[in-house]
Each structure stands twice: as structure tokens, then as C-alpha cells.
MIDOSE-1310 file (N, C-alpha, C; in nm, 2 decimals, decimal comma, always signed):
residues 103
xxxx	+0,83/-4,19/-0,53/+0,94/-4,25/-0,60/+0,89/-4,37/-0,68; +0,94/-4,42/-0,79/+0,83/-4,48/-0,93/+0,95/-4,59/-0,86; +0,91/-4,73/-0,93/+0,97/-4,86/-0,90/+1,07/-4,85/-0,99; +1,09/-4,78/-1,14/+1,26/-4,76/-1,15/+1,37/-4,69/-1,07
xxxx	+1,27/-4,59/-1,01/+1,40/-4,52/-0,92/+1,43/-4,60/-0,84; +1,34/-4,72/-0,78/+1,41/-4,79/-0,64/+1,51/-4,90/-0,70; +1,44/-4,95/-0,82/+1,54/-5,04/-0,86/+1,66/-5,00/-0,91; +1,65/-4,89/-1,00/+1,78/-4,81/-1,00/+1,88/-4,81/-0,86
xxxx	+1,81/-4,74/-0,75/+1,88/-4,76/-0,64/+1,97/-4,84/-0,57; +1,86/-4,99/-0,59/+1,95/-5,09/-0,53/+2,03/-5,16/-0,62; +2,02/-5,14/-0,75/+2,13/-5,16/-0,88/+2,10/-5,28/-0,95; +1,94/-5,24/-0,96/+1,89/-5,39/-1,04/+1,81/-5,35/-1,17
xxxx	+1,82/-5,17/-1,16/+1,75/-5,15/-1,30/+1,86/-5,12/-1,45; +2,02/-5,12/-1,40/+2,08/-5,13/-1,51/+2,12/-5,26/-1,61; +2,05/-5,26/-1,70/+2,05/-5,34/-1,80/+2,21/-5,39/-1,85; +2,31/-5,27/-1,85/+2,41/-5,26/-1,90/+2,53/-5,31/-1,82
xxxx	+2,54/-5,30/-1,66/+2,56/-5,36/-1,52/+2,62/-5,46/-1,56; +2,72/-5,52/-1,55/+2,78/-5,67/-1,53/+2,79/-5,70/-1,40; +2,72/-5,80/-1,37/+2,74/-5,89/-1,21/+2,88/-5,95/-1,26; +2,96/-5,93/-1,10/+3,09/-6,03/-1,08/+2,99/-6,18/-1,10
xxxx	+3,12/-6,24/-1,15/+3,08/-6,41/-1,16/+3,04/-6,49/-1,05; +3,08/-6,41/-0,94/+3,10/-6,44/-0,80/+2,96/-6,43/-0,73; +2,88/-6,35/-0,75/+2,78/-6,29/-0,74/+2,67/-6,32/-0,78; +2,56/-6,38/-0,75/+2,42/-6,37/-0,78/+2,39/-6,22/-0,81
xxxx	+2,28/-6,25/-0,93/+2,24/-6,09/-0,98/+2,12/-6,04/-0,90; +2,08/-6,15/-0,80/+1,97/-6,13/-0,66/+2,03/-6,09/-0,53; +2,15/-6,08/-0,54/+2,22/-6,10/-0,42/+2,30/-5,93/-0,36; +2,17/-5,87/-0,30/+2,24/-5,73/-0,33/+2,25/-5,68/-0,20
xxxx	+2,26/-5,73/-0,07/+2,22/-5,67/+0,06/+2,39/-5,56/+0,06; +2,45/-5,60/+0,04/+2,54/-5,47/+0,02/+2,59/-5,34/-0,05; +2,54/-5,44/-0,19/+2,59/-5,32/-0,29/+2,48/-5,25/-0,39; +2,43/-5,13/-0,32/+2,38/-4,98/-0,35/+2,44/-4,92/-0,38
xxxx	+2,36/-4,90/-0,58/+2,47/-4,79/-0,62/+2,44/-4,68/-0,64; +2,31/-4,60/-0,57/+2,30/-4,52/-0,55/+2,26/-4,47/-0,40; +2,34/-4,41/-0,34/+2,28/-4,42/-0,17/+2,18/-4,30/-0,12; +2,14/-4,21/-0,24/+2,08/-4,08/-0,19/+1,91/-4,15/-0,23
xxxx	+1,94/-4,20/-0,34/+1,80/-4,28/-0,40/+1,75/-4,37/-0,25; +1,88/-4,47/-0,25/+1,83/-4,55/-0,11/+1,79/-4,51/-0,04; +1,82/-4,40/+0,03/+1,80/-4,33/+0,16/+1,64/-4,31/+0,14; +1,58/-4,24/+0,06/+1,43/-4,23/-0,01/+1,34/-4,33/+0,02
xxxx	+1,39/-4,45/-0,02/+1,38/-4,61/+0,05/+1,32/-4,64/+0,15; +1,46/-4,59/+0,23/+1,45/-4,64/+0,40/+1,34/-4,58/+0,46; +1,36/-4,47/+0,45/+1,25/-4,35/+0,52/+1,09/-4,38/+0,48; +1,08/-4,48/+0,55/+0,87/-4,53/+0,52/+0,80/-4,50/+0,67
xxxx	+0,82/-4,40/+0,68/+0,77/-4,31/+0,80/+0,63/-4,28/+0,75; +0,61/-4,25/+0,65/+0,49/-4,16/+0,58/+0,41/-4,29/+0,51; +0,45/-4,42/+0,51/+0,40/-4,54/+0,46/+0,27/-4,61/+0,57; +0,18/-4,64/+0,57/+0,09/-4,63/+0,68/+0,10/-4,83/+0,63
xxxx	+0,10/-4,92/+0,71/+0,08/-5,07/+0,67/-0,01/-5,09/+0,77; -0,12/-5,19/+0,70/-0,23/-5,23/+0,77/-0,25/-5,35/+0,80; -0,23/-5,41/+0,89/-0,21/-5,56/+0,90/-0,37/-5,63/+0,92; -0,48/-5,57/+0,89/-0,60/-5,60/+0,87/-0,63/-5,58/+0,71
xxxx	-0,66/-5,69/+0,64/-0,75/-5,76/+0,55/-0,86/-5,83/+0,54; -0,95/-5,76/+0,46/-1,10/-5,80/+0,44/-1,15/-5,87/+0,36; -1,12/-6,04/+0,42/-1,19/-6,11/+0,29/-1,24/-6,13/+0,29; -1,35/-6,15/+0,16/-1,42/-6,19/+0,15/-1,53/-6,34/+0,19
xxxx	-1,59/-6,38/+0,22/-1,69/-6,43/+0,32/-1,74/-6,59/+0,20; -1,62/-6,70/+0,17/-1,66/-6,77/+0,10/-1,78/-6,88/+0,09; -1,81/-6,86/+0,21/-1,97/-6,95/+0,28/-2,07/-6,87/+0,20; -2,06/-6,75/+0,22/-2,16/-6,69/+0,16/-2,17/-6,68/+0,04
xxxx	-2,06/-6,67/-0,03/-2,01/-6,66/-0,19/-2,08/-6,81/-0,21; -2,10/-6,88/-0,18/-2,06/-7,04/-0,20/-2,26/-7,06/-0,19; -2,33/-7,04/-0,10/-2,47/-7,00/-0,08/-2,53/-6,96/-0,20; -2,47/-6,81/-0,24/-2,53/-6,72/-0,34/-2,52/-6,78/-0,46
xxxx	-2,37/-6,85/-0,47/-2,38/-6,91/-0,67/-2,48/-7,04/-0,62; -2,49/-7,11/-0,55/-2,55/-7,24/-0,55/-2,74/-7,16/-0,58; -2,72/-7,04/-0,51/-2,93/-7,03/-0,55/-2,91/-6,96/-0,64; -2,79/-6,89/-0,74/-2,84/-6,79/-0,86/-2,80/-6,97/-0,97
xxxx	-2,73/-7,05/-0,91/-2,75/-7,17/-1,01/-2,87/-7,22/-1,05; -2,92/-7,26/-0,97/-3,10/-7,25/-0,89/-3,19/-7,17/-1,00; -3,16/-7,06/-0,96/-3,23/-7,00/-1,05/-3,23/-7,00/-1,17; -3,07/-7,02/-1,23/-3,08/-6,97/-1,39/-3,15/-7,15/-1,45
xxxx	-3,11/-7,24/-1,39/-3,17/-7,41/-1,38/-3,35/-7,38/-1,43; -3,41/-7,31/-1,33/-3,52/-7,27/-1,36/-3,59/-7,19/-1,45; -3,51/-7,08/-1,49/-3,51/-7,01/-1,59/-3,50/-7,03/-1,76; -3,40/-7,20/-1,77/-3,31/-7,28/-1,87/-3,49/-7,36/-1,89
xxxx	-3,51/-7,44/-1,78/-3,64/-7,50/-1,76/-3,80/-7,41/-1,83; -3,80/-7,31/-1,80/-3,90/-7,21/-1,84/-3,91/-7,14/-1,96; -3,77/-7,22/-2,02/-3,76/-7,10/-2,17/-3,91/-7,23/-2,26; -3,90/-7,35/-2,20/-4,02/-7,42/-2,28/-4,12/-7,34/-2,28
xxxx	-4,20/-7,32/-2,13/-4,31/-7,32/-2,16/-4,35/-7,17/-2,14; -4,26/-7,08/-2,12/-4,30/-6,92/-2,11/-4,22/-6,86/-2,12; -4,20/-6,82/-2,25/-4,08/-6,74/-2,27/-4,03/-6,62/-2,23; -4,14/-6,50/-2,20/-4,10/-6,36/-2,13/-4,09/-6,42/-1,96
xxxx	-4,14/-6,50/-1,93/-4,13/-6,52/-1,75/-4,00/-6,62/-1,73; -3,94/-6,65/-1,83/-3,81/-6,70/-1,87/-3,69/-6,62/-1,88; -3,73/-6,54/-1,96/-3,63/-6,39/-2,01/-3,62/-6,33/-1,82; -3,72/-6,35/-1,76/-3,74/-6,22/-1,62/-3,63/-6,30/-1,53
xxxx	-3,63/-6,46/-1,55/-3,56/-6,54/-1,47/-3,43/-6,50/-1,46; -3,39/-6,54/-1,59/-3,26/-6,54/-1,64/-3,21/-6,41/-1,59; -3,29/-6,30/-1,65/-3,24/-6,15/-1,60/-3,17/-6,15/-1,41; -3,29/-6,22/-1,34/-3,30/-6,20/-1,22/-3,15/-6,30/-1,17
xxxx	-3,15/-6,41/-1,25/-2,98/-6,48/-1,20/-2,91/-6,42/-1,21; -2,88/-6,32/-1,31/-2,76/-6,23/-1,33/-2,77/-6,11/-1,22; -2,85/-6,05/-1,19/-2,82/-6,00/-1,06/-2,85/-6,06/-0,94; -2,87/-6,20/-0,93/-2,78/-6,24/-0,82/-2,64/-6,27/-0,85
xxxx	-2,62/-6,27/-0,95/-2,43/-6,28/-0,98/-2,38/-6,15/-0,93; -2,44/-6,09/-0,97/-2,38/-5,93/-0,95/-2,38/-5,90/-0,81; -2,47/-5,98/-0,73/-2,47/-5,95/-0,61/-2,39/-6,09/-0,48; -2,36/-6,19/-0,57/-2,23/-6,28/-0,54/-2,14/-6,23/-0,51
xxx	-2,05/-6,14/-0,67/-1,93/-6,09/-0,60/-1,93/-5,94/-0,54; -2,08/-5,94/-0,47/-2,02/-5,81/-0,37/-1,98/-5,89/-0,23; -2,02/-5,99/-0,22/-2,02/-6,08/-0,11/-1,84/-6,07/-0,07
């Protein structure tokens, strides 16, 4: 079911709809104007919710930029006096970035 059909359902996708004056246009715990759509809704049998989230590890995140800083610092430093072992640096901070946000 696509997010117009549900909002259709609970009577918030008609544009053309006039809310009573009485009424908040958020205020819909009763009035469904379509109830076969709703029913579609209710039924989250087949909906799996996972109440485990994997976040990410910001000590580590926080580690990793501080030594690819480190490095690119050294690399900024080396463009003086060697410029290909400068270029290898720089290369090498960007995959420790790359390997930051797998963190």
C-alpha cells in the first residue's frame, strides 16, 4: 500500500476536503473516509518491527578522524619537501576516511 493510499484512507490526502471549522485538520482519530483502505492499515501482521538498532560506535569514529587528521597534517607538511611521498600521504588519509565512516 503506497503512502497516498494510507493517507487517502485516513482523509488527509484530499486536497479538495473542507475541514469543519470545529476541527483540527490533524485531528482525525475518528473520521476515516475510507474504511476498506483502513482495514489494509490495521492489519501489520506481515510488518516485522525491530526494536534493535546499530549504531554506530562514536569513540571510534572520533579515534579514526583524529589519526586520518594526523595524517593528512603530515602529508600538508611533506608536500615541501617530497612531493610523490606527499601525494602517497594524502592518498592514504582519504582511505582512512573511507574507513571512518564504516565505523
Amino acid at each position: 500500500m503506497s503512502d497516498r493510499e494510507i493517507m487517502n484512507a485516513k482523509g488527509l490526502g484530499s486536497s479538495n476536503y473542507k475541514y469543519p471549522p470545529t476541527r483540527s485538520r490533524f485531528d482525525h482519530n475518528d473520521s476515516i473516509r475510507n474504511p476498506e483502505l483502513y482495514g489494509k492499515i490495521k492489519n501489520t501482521k506481515d510488518i516485522k518491527y525491530s526494536s534493535k538498532f546499530k549504531y554506530p560506535d562514536a569513540k571510534k569514529h572520533q579515534i579514526i578522524s583524529f589519526v586520518k587528521s594526523g595524517v593528512r597534517i603530515l602529508g600538508y607538511g611533506l608536500l615541501i619537501i617530497n612531493l610523490p611521498i606527499a601525494v602517497g600521504v594524502l592518498i592514504f588519509s582519504e582511505v582512512i576516511g573511507i574507513i571512518e565512516e564504516l565505523v
